[in-house]
KEGU-72979 format. One line per field, with one value per residue (C-alpha): residue number from 1; residue in one letter; x, y, z. Coordinates in steps of 0.05 Angstrom, whole numbers, plus 5000, padded with zeros to 4 digits. Layout:
! KEGU-72979
pos c(NUM; ...);
code c(a; ...);
px c(X; ...);
py c(Y; ...);
pz c(Z; ...);
This chain:
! KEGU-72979
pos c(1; 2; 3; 4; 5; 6; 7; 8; 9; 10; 11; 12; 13; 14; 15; 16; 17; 18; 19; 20; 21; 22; 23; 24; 25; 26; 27; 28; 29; 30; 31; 32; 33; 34; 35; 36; 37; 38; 39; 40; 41; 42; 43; 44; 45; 46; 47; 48; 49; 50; 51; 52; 53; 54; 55; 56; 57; 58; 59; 60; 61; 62; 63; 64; 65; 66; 67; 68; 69; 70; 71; 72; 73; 74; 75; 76; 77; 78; 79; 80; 81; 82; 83; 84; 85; 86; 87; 88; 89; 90; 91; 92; 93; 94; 95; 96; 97; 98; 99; 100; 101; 102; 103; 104; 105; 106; 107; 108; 109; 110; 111; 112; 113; 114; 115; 116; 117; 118; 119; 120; 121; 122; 123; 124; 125; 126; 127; 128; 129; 130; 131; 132; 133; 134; 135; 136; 137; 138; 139; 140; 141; 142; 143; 144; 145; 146; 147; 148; 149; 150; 151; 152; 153; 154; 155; 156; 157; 158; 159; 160; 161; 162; 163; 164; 165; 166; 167; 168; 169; 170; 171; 172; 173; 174; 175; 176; 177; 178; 179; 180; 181; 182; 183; 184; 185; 186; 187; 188; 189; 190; 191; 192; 193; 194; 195; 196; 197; 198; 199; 200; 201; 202; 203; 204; 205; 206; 207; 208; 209; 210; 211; 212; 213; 214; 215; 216; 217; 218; 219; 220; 221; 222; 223; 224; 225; 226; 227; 228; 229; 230; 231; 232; 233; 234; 235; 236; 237; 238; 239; 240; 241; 242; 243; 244; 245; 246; 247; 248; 249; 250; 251; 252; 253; 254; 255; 256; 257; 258; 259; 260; 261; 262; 263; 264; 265; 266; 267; 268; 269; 270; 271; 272; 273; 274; 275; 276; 277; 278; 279; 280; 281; 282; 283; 284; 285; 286; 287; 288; 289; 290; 291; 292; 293; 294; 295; 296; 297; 298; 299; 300; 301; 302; 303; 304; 305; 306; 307; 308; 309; 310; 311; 312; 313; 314; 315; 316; 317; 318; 319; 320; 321; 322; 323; 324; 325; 326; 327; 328; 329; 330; 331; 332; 333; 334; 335; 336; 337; 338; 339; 340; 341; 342; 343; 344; 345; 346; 347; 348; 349; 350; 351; 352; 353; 354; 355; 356; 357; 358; 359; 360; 361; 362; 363; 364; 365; 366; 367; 368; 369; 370; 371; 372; 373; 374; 375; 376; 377; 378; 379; 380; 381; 382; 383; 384; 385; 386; 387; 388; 389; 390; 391; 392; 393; 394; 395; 396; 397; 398; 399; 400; 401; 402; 403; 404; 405; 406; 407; 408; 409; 410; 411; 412; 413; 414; 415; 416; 417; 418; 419; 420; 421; 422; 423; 424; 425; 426; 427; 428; 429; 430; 431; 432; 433; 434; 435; 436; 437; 438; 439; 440; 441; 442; 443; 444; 445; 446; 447; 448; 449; 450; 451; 452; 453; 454; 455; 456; 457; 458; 459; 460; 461; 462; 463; 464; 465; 466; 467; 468; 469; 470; 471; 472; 473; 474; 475; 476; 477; 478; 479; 480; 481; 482; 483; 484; 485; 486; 487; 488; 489; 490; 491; 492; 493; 494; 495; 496; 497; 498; 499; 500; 501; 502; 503; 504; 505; 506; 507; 508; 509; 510; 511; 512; 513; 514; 515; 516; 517; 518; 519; 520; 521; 522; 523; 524; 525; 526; 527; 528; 529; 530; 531; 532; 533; 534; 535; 536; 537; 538; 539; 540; 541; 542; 543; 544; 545; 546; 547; 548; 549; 550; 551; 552);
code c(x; x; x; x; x; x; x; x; x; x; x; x; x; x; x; x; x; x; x; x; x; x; x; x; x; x; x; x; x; x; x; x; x; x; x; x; x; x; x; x; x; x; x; x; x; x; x; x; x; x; x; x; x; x; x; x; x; x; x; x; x; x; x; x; x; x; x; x; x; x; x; x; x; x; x; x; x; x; x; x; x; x; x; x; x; x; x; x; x; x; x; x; x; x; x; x; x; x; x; x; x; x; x; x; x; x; x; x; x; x; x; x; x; x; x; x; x; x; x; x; x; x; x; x; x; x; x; x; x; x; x; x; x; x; x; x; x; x; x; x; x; x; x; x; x; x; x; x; x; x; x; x; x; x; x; x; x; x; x; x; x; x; x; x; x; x; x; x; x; x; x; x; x; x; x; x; x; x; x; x; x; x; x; x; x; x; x; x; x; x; x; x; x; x; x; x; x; x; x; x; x; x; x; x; x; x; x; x; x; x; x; x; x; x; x; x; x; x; x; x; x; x; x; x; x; x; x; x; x; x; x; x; x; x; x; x; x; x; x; x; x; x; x; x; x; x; x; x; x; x; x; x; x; x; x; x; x; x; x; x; x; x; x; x; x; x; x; x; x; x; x; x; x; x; x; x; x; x; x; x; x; x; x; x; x; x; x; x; x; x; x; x; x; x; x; x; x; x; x; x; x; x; x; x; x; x; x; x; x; x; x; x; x; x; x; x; x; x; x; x; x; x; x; x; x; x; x; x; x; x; x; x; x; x; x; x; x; x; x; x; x; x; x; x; x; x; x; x; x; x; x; x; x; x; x; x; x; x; x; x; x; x; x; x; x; x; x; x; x; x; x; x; x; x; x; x; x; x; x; x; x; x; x; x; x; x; x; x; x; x; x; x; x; x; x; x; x; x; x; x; x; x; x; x; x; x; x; x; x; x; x; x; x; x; x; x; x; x; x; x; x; x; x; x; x; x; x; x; x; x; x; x; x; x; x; x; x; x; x; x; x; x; x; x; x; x; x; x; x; x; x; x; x; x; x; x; x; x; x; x; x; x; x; x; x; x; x; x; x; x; x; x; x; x; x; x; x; x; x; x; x; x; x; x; x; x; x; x; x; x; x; x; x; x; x; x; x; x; x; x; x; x; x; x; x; x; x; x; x; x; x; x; x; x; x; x; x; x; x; x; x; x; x; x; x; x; x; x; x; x; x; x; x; x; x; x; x; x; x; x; x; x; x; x; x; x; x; x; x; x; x; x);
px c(4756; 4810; 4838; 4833; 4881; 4931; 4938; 4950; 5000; 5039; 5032; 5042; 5098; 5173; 5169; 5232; 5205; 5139; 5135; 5061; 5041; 4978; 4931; 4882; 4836; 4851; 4797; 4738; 4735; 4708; 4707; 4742; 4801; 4801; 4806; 4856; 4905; 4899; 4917; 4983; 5007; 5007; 5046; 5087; 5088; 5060; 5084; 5041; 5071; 5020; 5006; 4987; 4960; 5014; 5043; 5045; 5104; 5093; 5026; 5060; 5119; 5059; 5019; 5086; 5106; 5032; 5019; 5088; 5081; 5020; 4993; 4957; 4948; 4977; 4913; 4872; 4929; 4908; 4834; 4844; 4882; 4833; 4780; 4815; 4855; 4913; 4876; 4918; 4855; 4808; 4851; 4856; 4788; 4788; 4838; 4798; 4728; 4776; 4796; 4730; 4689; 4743; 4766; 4835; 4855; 4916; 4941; 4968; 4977; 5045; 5086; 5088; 5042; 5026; 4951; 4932; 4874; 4812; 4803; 4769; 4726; 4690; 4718; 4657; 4682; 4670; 4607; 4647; 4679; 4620; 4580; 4632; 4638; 4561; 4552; 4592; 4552; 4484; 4478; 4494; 4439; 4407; 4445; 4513; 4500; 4475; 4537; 4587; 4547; 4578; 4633; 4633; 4611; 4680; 4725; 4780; 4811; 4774; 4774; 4732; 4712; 4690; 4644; 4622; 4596; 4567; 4530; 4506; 4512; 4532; 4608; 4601; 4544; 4582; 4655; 4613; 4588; 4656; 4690; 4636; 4661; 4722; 4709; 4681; 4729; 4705; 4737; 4819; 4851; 4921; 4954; 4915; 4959; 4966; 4914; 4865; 4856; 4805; 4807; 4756; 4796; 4800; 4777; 4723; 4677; 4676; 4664; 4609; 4573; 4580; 4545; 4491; 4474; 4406; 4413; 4383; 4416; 4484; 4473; 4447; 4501; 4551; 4513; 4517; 4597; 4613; 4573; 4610; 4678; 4657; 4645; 4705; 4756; 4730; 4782; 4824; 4781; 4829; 4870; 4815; 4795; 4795; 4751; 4702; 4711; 4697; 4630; 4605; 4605; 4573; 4515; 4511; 4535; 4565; 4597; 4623; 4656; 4692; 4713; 4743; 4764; 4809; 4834; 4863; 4888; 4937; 4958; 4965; 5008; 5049; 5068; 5081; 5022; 5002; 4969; 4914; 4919; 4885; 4837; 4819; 4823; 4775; 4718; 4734; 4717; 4654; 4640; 4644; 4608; 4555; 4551; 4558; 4488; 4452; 4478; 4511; 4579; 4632; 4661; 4711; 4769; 4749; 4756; 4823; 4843; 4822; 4846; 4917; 4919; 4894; 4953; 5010; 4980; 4980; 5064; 5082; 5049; 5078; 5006; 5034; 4975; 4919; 4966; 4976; 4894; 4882; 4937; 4922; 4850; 4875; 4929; 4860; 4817; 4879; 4866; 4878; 4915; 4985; 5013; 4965; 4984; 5060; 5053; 5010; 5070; 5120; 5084; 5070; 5149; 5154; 5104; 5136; 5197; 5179; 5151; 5213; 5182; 5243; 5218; 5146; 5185; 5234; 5178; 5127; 5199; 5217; 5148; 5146; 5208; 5195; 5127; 5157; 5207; 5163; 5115; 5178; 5166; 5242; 5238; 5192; 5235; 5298; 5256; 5245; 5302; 5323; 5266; 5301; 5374; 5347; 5318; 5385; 5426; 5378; 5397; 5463; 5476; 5518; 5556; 5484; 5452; 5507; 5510; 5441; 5428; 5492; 5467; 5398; 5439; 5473; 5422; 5372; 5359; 5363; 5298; 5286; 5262; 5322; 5291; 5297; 5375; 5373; 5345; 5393; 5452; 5427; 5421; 5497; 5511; 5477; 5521; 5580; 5561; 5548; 5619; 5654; 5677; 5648; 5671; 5647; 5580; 5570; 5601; 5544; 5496; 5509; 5513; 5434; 5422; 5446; 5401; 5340; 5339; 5341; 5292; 5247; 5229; 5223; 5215; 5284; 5308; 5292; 5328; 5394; 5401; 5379; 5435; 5487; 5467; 5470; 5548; 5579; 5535; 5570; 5634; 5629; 5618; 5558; 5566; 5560; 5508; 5462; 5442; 5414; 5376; 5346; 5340; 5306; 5261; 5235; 5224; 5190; 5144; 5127; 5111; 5063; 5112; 5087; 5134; 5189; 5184; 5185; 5252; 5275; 5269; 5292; 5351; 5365; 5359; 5417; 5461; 5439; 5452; 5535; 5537; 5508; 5456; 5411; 5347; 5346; 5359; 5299; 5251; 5255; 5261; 5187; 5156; 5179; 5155; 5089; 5088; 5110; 5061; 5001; 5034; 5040; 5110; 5122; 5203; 5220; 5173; 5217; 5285; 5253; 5244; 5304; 5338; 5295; 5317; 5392; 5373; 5344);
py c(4943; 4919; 4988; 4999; 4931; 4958; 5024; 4985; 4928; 4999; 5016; 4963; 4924; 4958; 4994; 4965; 4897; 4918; 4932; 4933; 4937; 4948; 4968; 5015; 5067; 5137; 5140; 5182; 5252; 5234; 5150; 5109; 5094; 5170; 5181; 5129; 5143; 5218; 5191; 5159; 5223; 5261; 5208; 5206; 5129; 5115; 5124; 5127; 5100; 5126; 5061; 5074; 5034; 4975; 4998; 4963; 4927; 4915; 4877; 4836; 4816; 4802; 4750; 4717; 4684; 4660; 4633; 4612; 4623; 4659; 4677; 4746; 4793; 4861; 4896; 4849; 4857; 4937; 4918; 4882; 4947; 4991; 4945; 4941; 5013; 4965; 4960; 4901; 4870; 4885; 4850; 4794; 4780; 4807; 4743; 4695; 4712; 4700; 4628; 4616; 4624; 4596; 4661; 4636; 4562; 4511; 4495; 4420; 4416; 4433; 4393; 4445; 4476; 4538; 4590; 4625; 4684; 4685; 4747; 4793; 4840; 4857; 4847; 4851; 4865; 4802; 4817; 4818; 4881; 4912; 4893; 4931; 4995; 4997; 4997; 5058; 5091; 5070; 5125; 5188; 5235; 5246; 5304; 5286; 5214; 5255; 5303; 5234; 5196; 5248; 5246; 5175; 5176; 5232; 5178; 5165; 5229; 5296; 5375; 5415; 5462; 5402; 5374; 5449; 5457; 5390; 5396; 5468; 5477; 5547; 5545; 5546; 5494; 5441; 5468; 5441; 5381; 5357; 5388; 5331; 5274; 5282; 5279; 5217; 5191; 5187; 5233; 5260; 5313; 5267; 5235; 5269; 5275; 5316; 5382; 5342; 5370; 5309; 5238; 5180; 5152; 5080; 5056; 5010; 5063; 5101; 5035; 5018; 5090; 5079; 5002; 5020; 5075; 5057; 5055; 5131; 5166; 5137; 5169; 5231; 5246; 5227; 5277; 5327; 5313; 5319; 5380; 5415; 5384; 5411; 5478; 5484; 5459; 5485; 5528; 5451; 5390; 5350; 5343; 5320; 5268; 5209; 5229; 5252; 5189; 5146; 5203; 5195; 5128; 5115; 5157; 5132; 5176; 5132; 5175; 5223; 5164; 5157; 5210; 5232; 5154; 5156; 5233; 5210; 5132; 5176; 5227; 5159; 5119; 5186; 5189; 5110; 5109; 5036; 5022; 5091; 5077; 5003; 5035; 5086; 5039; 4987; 5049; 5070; 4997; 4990; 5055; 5031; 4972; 5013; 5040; 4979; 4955; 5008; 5016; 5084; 5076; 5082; 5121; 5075; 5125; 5119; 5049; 5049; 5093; 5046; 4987; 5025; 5050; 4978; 4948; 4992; 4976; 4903; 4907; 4938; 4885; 4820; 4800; 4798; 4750; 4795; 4852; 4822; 4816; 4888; 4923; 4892; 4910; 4982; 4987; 4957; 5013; 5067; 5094; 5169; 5174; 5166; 5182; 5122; 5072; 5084; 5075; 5012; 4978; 4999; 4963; 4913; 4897; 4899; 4844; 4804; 4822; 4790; 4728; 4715; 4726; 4765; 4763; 4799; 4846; 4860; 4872; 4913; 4961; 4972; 4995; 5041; 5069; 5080; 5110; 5157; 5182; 5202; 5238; 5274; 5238; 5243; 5212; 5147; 5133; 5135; 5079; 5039; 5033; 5016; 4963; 4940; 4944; 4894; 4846; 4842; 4831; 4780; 4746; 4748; 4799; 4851; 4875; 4902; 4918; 4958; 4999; 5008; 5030; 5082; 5112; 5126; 5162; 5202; 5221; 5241; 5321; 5357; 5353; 5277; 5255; 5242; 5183; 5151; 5170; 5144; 5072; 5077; 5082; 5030; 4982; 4997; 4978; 4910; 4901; 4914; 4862; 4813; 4826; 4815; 4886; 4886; 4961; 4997; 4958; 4994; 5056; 5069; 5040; 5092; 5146; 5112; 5113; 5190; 5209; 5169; 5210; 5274; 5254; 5237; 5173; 5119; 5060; 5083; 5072; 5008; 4990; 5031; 4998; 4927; 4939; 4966; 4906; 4855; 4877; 4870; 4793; 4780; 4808; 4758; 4814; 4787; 4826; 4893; 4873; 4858; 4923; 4941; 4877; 4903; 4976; 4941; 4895; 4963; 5002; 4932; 4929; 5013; 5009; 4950; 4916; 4838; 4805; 4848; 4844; 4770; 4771; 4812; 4770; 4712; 4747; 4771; 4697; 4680; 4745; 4702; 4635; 4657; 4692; 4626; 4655; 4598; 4608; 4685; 4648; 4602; 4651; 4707; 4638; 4614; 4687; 4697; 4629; 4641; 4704; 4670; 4617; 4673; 4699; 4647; 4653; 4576; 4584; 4629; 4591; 4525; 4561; 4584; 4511; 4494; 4550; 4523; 4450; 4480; 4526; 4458);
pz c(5902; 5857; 5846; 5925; 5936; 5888; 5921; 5993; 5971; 5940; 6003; 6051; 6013; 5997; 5937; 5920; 5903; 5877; 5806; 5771; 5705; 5683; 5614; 5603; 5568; 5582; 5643; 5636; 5677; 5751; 5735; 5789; 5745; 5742; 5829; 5829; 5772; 5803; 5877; 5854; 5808; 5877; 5911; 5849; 5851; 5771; 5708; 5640; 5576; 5522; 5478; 5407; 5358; 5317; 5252; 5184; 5195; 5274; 5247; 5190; 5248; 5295; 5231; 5203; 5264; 5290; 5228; 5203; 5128; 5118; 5047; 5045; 4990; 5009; 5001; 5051; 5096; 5091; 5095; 5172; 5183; 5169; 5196; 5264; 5263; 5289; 5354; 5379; 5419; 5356; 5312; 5350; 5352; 5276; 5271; 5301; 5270; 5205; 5233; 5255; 5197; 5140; 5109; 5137; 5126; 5134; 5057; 5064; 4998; 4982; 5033; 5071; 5131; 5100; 5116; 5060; 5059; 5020; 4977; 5037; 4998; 5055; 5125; 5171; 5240; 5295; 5338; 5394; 5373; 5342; 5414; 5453; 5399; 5404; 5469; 5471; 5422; 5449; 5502; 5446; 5439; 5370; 5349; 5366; 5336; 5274; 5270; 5280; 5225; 5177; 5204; 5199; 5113; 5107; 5133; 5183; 5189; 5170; 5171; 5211; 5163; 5116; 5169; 5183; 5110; 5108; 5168; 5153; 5230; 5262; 5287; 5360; 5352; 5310; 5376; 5425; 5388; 5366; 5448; 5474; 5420; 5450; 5515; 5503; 5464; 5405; 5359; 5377; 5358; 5363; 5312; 5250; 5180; 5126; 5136; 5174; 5245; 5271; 5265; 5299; 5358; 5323; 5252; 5285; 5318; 5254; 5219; 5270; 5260; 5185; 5184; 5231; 5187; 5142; 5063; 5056; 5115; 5089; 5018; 5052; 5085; 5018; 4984; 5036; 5048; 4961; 4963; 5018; 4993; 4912; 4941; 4990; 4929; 4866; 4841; 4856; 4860; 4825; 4893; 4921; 4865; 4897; 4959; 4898; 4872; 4936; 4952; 4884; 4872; 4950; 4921; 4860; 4813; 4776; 4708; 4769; 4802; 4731; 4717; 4788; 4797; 4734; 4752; 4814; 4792; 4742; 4806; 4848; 4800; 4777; 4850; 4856; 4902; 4891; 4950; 4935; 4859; 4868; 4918; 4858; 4802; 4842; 4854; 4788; 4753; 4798; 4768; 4707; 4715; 4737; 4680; 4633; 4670; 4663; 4579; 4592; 4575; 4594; 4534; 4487; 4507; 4578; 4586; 4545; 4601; 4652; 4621; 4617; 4685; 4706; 4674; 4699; 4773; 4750; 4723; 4782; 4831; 4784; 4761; 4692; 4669; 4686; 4661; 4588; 4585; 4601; 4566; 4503; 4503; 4522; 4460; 4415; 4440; 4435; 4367; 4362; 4433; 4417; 4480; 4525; 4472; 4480; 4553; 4543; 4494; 4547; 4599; 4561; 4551; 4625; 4625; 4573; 4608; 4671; 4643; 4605; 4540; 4508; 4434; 4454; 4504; 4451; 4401; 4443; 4466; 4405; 4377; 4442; 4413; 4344; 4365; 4422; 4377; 4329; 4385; 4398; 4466; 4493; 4564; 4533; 4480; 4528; 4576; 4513; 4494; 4568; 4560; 4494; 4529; 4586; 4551; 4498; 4566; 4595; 4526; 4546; 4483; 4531; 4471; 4444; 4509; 4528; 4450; 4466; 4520; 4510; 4442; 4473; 4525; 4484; 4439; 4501; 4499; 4567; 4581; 4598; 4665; 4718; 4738; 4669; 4665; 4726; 4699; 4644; 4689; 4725; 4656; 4652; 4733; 4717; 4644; 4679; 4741; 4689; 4662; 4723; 4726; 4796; 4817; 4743; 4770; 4837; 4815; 4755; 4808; 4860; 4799; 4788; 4858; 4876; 4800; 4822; 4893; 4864; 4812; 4891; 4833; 4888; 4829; 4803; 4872; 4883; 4809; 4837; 4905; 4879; 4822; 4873; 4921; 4863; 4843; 4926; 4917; 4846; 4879; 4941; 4982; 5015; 5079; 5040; 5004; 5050; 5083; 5012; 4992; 5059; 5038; 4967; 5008; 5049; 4977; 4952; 5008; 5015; 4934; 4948; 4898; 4896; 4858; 4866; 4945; 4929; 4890; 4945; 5008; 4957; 4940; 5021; 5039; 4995; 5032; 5097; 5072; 5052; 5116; 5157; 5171; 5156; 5203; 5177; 5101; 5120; 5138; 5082; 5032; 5063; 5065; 4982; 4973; 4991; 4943; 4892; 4902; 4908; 4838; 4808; 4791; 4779; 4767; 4820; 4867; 4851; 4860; 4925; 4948; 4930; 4975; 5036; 5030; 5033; 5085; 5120);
């Protein structure tokens, strides 16, 4: 009836001053939605804007201003993503069951109004939305529910041939199943990434399939999906090593888990995957834990690895307590493997670094150095000895840092890693800034910055452009420099880089402040405050507070 009355004020009232919008799921073949949307294409009179689900950054716009300064870890920000798929209605009510039950409160505490975000280990979808998913899934027959559960167990987005093998169904069989999915939207052939060819329409019916799903049919259908995936990939599984990792563990299979877990945490935090290497590492610990409770290991060199790979995640995010812990454990258990206990020291002086510790950093680079040298270890000892550079300039040695840093330049073979000449150059943009010699500055950090994007080393990229931006501020250039504290923030908030996003919209807010742009100034100030607060970075969260109360 409703539809009907649409259709005749379209008709009855001038077109000209008629103008309806209106929201809906793609309509079923032969529904009434289906007639009607049908009746106005041939009159021409409607137009369809596809609506897909929010992005990343359209969700954090959408939480920051509800919420004002909201505290949430990056990777429960990605849980109620995946949870919801971004569905703007699911996450919502995602929101609200949050509210509701206490997993997001008001923190009076610190003068301010701030919510913070409990640690969401688990976010269990809001009946609401599981009551609508499940209705849609209560009519399926037995076999196509059967073919979606394993769909369902090989996540999000999937190949074909994958759910072929693991279903051991003929082709045309398996065609017709996955033709009716669609239909019913269910599973889309839109939108997929990478080599995958089918993906569940939304996050929550695949999550809905997966919960409903008893104990033994859930492993069942792990075991069938890692045997398919061994046997489609084995002259390769290592690409695949942290689906392996995710199957294994869900069967239990615990030294599997381990061994795949730490294969792909090193591929993840090689390519600066942050996000995918805590996934890992987190599978890859409950692996281990396994393990630990049942008195099977893990082997001593093992968990040296995991404590390493642990504590480079940890560096990069500013959790330089928990880093400290795990890193030294990892250097303890590194006897005999030179080349994991050089990376522990260096990340270790990063750690030291960023707490302000010079005389450990100082320490724990120069052992790096001494002991990459003798490795023959090229491209380490030129990042130690960046390490060692920093930490003299921080001291306000320049003189030093800058001898430094240009002998281990010069004595670098041809073979070292662009994006560690590019952190070098980038040691000498800063010494030069802190000289006053403003235009050396952003020359060596452009040089840094033109290195690191050849090198494709999106960490060097970050140092260049926060260098360059930090020599136009030091200059009084503010208006130049802010289109790369910008540029920094994005590379802060793409590497999942805690802190350093942090210092970022800290450092954005002073741009804004010099330019008068004191509610822009106001708002990064409160969003870095409330990281620095969740870091517990005690002296940058003060200077923070102090920037707000000028901003105010």
């Amino acid at each position: 009836v409703e539809l009907d009355l649409v259709a005749h004020l379209q008709r009855s009232v001038d077109s000209r001053h008629v103008f309806l919008i209106a929201t809906a799921h793609t309509p079923e073949p032969g529904s009434d939605l289906a007639r009607w949307m049908g009746q106005l294409a041939q009159r021409r009179a409607d137009a369809i804007v596809p609506v897909g689900p929010l992005s990343s950054e359209n969700v954090r716009e959408w939480l920051h201003p509800g919420f004002g300064t909201f505290r949430i870890r990056p990777r429960d920000r990605r849980r109620i993503e995946r949870a919801t798929g971004n569905n703007p209605h699911h996450l919502l009510e995602l929101m609200r069951h949050l509210l509701t039950t206490g997993a997001i409160t008001r923190d009076d505490a610190h003068g301010g109004a701030d919510w913070t975000c409990a640690d969401l280990e688990d976010v269990t979808l809001p009946e609401s939305t599981r009551a609508v998913v499940h209705s849609k899934l209560a009519d399926l027959d037995d076999d196509l529910r059967d073919t979606l559960e394993i769909a369902s167990a090989i996540g999000q987005e999937l190949r074909f041939a994958t759910l072929l093998a693991a279903s051991a169904l003929r082709e045309d069989v398996l065609e017709a199943r996955v033709e009716r999915a669609i239909d019913l939207r269910l599973l889309t052939e839109e939108g997929v990434t990478g080599g995958d060819d089918l993906r569940f329409a939304s996050e929550t019916i695949r999550r809905v399939l997966y919960d409903e799903m008893t104990t033994r049919r859930r492993k069942r259908a792990h075991q069938r999906v890692a045997a398919a995936l061994h046997e489609r990939y084995a002259k390769d599984l290592r690409r695949i090593a942290r689906v392996l990792c995710y199957h294994h563990l869900a069967v239990g299979d615990h030294a599997e888990a381990l061994a795949w877990g730490l294969a792909a945490a090193e591929d993840d935090l090689a390519l600066y995957a942050n996000n995918a290497a805590e996934t890992s590492l987190q599978r890859t610990r409950d692996a281990a834990a396994h393990l630990e409770e049942a008195g099977e290991g893990p082997a001593p060199r093992d968990a040296a690895r995991l404590d390493a790979l642990t504590g480079t995640l940890y560096v990069r995010l500013g959790r330089f307590a928990e880093a400290s812990e795990v890193l030294a454990r990892a250097i303890a258990r590194s006897e005999g493997d030179a080349a994991l206990r050089i990376g522990a020291l260096l990340d270790l002086a990063h750690c030291h670094l960023g707490r302000g510790d010079m005389d450990r950093a100082l320490a724990a680079a120069g052992e790096a150095a001494d002991r990459a040298a003798k490795e023959g270890d090229t491209t380490r000892t030129l990042a130690a000895r960046v390490l060692t550079s920093s930490c003299l300039s921080r001291l306000g040695r320049l003189n030093e840092a800058e001898g430094v840093v240009r002998s281990a330049i010069e004595s670098a073979g041809a073979d070292v890693a662009l994006g560690t000449k590019a952190q070098a150059l980038r040691e000498l943009s800063v010494i030069a800034t802190k000289r006053g010699a403003f235009a050396l500055g952003e020359a060596r950090a452009r040089e840094s910055l033109e290195l690191a994007r050849l090198a494709r080393d999106p960490m060097a990229q970050h140092q260049a452009v926060s260098a360059l931006a930090a020599a136009y501020d030091e200059s009084g250039d503010a208006a130049s420099a802010l289109p790369f504290h910008l540029q920094a923030l994005e590379l802060a908030r793409a590497l999942s880089l805690r802190r350093r996003e942090a210092i970022d919209l800290a450092n954005t807010g002073e741009a804004h402040m010099t330019l008068d742009h004191v509610a822009l100034a106001e708002q990064h100030f409160r969003e870095g405050l409330a990281m620095f607060r969740e870091i517990g970075d005690r002296a940058c969260e003060g200077d923070c507070r102090v920037n707000i109360g000028r901003a105010l």
